[in-house]
N, C-alpha and C positions, 0 to 999 in steps of 0.2 A: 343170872346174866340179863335177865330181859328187863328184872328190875329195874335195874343200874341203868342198861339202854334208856328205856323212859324216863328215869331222874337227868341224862342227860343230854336228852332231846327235848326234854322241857325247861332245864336249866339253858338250852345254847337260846330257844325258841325267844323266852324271857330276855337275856341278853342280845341277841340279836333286833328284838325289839324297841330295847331301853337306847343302842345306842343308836336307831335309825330316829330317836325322837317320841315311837309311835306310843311307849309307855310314859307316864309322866312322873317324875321323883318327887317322892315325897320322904320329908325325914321323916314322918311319923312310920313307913312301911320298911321296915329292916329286913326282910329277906322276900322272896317272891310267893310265899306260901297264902299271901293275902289275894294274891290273880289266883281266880281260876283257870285250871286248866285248858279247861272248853273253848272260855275265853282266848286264852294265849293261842290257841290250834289257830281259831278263826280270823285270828289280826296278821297271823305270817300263813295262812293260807295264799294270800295275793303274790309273796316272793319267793314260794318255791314253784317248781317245775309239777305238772301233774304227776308225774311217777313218782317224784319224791316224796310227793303229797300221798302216795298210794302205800307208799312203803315203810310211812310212819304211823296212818290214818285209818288204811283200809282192811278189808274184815281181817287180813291174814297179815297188818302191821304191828310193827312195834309196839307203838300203844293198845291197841288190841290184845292183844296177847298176853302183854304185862299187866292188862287190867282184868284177863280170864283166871293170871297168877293169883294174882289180889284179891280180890273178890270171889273166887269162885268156892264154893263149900265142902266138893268134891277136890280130890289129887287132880292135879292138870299136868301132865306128862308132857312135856316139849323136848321134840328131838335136837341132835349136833348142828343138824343143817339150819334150823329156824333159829338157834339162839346163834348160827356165826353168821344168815342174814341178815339179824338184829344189829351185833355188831359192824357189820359193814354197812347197814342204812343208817345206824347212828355217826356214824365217823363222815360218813357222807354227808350229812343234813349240816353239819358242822362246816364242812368245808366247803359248802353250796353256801352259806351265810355271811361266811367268815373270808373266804377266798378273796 
């Protein structure tokens, strides 16, 4: 679940950027896999709300967690509660952007 969260919190992040302008199109880039990440956080840092920013960002965010999935070497055990916060701070960052 947490996966998915961060594919799309990074895909609204992306979109939300391309169509304020702040990313630039180019035909040679067909999907966003060519931004990094890191990058994309730091360009829609300025438009969301500090919490929002905490709840996608921070030790105990979405991204976080998705990337302890990812990455980690060891099983990472995430309980009901953090993977239905994930979905509701993903649907939210969406609708902070998108609204």
């Amino acid at each position: 679940t947490l996966v998915f969260c961060r594919a799309l919190v990074e895909a609204a992040m992306f979109e939300a950027l391309r169509r304020r302008g702040q990313i630039t199109s180019n035909a040679k880039v067909v999907d966003q896999a060519e931004y990094k990440p890191a990058a994309l956080r730091q360009r829609i840092k300025p438009l969301l709300t500090p919490r929002m920013w905490e709840r996608l960002c921070g030790s105990n965010g979405v991204i976080k967690l998705a990337d302890r999935i990812l990455h980690s070497k060891a099983e990472v055990r995430i309980g009901e509660r953090e993977a239905y916060d994930a979905l509701r701070a993903s649907f939210a960052l969406v609708e902070e952007l998108f609204a």
